[in-house]
Structure formats: C-alpha cells, structure tokens
C-alpha positions in Angstrom: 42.4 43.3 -28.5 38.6 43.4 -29.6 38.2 44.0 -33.4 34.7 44.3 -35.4 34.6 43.8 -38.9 32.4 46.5 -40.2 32.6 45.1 -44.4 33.9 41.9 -45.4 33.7 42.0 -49.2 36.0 42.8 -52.3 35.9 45.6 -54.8 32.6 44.9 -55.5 29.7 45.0 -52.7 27.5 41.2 -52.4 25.1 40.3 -53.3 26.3 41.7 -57.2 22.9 43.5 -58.8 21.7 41.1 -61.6 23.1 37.9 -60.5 20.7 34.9 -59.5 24.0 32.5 -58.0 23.7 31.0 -54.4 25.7 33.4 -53.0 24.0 36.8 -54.4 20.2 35.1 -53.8 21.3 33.9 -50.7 18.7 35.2 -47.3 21.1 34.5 -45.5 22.5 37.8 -43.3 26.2 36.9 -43.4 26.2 36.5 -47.4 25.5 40.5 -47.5 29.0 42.2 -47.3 29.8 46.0 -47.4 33.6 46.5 -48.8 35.8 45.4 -46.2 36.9 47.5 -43.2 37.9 46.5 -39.8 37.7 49.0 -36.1 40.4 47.9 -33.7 38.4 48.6 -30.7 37.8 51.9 -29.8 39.8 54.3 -31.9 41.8 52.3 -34.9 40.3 52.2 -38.7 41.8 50.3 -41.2 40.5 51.1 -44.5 37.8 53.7 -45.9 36.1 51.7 -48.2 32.7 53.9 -50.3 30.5 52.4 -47.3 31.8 54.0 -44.6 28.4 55.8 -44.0 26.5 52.7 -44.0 29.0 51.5 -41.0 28.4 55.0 -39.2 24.6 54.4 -39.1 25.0 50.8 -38.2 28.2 51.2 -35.3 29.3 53.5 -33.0 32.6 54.7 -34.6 32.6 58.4 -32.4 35.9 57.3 -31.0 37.9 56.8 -34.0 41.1 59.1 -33.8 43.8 57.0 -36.4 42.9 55.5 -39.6 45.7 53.2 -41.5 44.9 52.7 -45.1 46.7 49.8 -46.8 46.4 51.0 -50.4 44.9 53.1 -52.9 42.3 50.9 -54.5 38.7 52.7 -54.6 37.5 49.9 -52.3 39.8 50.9 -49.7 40.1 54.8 -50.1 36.9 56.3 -51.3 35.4 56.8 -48.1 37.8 59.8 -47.3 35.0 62.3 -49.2 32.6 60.9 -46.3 35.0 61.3 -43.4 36.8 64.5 -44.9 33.9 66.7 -46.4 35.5 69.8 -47.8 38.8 68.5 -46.7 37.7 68.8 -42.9 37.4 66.0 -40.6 34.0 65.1 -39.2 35.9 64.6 -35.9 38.9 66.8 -34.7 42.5 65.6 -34.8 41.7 62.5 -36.4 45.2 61.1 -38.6 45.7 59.0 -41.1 48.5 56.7 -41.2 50.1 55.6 -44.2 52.9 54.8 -46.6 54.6 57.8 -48.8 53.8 55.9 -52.0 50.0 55.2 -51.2 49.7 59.0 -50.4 51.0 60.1 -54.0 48.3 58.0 -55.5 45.9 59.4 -53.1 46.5 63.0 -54.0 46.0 62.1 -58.1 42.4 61.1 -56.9 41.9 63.8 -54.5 44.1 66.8 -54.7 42.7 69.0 -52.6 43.3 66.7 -50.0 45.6 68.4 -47.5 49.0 66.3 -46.5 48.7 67.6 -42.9 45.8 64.6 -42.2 48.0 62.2 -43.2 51.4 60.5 -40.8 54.0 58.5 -42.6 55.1 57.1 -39.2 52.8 54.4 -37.5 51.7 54.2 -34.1 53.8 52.3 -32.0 53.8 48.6 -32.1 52.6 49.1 -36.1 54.1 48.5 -39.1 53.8 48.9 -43.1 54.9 45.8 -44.8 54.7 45.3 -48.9 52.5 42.7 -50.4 51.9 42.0 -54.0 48.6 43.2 -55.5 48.5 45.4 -58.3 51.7 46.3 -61.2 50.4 50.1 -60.4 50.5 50.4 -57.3 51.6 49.8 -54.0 50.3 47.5 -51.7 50.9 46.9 -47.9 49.7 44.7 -44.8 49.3 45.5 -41.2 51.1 44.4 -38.7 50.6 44.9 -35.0 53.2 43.7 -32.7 51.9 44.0 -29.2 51.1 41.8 -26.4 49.9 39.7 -29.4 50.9 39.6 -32.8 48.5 40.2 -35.5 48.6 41.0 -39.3 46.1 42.2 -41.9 46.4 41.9 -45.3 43.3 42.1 -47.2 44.4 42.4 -51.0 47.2 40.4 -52.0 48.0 37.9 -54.8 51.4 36.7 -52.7 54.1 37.8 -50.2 57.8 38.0 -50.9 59.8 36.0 -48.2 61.1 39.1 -46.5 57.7 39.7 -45.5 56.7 36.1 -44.6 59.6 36.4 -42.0 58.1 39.5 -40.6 55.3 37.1 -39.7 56.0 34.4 -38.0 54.8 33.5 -34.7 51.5 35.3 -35.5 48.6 34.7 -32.7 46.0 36.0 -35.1 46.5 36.2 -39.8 43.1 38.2 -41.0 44.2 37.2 -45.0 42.6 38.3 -48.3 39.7 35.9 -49.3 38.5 37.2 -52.9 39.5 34.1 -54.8 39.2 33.7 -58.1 39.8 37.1 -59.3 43.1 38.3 -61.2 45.3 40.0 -58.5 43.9 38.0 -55.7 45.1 35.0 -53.8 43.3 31.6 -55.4 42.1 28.9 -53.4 44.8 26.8 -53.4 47.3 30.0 -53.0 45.2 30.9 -49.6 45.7 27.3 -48.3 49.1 27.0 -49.2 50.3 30.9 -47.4 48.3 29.8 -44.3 50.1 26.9 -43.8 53.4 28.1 -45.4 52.9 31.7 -42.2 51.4 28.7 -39.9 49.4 31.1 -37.3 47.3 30.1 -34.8 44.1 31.6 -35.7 43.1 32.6 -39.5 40.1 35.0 -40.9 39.5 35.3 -44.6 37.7 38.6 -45.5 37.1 40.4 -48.8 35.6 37.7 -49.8 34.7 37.3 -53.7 32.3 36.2 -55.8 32.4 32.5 -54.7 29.3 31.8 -56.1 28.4 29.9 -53.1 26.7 30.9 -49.5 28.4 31.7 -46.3 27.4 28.1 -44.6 29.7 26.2 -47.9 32.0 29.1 -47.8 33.0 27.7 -44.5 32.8 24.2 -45.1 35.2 24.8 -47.9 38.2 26.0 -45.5 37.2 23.9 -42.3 40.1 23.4 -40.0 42.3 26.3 -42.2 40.4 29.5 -41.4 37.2 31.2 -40.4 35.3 33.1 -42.7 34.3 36.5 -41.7 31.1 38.7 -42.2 30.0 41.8 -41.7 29.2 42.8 -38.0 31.9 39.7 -37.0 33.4 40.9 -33.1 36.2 38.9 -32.1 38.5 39.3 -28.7 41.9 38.0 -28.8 
C-alpha cells in the first residue's frame, strides 16, 4: 500500500499569517502544511480539505475514482465546490463514501449537492468507525483491513473502547497531531492512545500550532511516532 500525504495540517493552514513563532517563520519546507488529506495510491482520497487545488497542481490525482470523508469539519469537506463545480464531477463516476450522519451535515452546507455522489457502503476491506471530536457532530476514522491493517483518524480528542478493540493488531496508526487545541488529542493523550492501540508503526498529521519547527517536532515524539509533512510517500 503506497500512500502520499498531500496536507498535513489542522483547521488552520501553517505557517498562521501574522505570527513570528519558530514554527510559522520557520524556512524550513516540511513546516509548510496544506489541511490534511491523504491519496491511497492510485484511486483512494480521504478528505477534501479547501486545498485540494493546490494538491491538483502539485500531484497527479487523474486517477482518483472514491473519496471517503471522515467528517463534516470545513477542513475536511470544503473542497467538494473544487471537485464538484456545479454539482458535476471533474472526473466521471467518481463516489464518495461516507457515513449517513456526515452526509446530513453536508447537505446543510451544500444543498444542491446531489445524494447520488455519495455511498453509505464502503469499499471492501473499509470501515466507518466513531471517534470523539466535536458535541455537533459526528466524527469517524478509517479503517482498512487488508493484507495489512491500517487506521486513520485525523481529528479526535479520544476513542471509546469499542473502537480501540476494532484496532488492535494494527501494522500502520496515521493519528491526529493538532495538540493543544480544544477538541484535539493533547500531548500526553497522543502518547498515552499510541501505546494504549500499541501498533507497529505511527504518523501524526494535522499537526497544530506547536509553536516549534518540524526538526523539534520530531524530537519531541522520538521512538512513539513519525511526524508527517506535506509531500510525505510511504510504502507499507
């Protein structure tokens, strides 16, 4: 499975305009972050964050056909007017996956939106699972359960036990990394789900207004995850 992660920040795109901290003056490529967004090499989308045409210009994304979207957050949604001008696709047939609950909030944002784009049944081998994010709405990770196992969750502020069952045995976690921020995992909440799911390989993205660069980022959770960055390929 190759996956590219196309943005790897939070709500909010980094550097923040105005602010003069280590992260946001930083030179440094990997401390510039589009809203997050990862292709599951050659055809899966998770996520339509506002960027989305920035990552069409940057990546060749001509073979997307499904698109899951996790919730209904601007960050993760907005870029539907950019992939569905005048409620068309800009490629044929493409569908989006997602859950009943995320599409009623969809259609209060956008209700011209036709329900024939969107599948409440995943693809094979993929599942909807609920996380806690926001009292408004609902929230859900990712989880594919193929020849490897693999979850993303990229907004969450905990998961309920019925869910942390769901994903055990994981070969790869790709977790929420905003931090301090009110509906977000903490520091010490990120460290302790990692090793409370115990997978073998962890990624932080959305990462949040840390206030430090990329290079301390990752010093920060050495040995406990990676940290992502925009452009990131991996193959597991």
């Amino acid at each position: 499975m190759e996956i590219l992660f196309l943005g790897t920040s939070c709500s909010w795109a980094i550097p923040y305009p105005f602010c003069n901290c280590l992260q946001c003056k930083s030179k440094y490529k990997k401390d510039k972050r589009y809203r997050s967004s990862i292709l599951i090499k050659p055809d899966i989308l998770i996520d339509l964050p506002p960027d989305i045409i920035f990552f069409f210009k940057r990546y060749d994304l001509s073979k997307i056909k499904y698109i899951f979207l996790t919730h209904s957050h601007s960050d993760h949604i907005f870029g539907l007017k950019d992939l569905f001008p005048n409620y068309k696709p800009v490629y044929k047939n493409l569908i989006i996956f997602t859950k009943k609950s995320v599409f009623k909030e969809i259609k209060k944002i956008f209700p011209s939106i036709p329900v024939n784009f969107f599948s409440f049944t995943p693809l094979k081998n993929f599942y909807f699972f609920p996380v806690i994010h926001s009292k408004k709405i609902k929230t859900y990770g990712i989880l594919i359960n193929g020849e490897k196992k693999f979850a993303y969750i990229p907004d969450t502020k905990g998961i309920e036990e019925n869910s942390i069952k769901k994903l055990k045995n994981l070969d790869l976690l790709i977790l929420d990394g905003t931090g301090e921020c009110e509906n977000h995992l903490k520091e010490k909440e990120i460290i302790s789900l990692i090793l409370k799911i115990k997978p073998k390989e962890t990624i932080l993205t959305h990462i949040g207004h840390w206030k430090i660069n990329h290079k301390e980022l990752e010093r920060k959770f050495k040995g406990i995850a990676k940290i992502a960055y925009d452009g990131m390929e991996i193959n597991f």
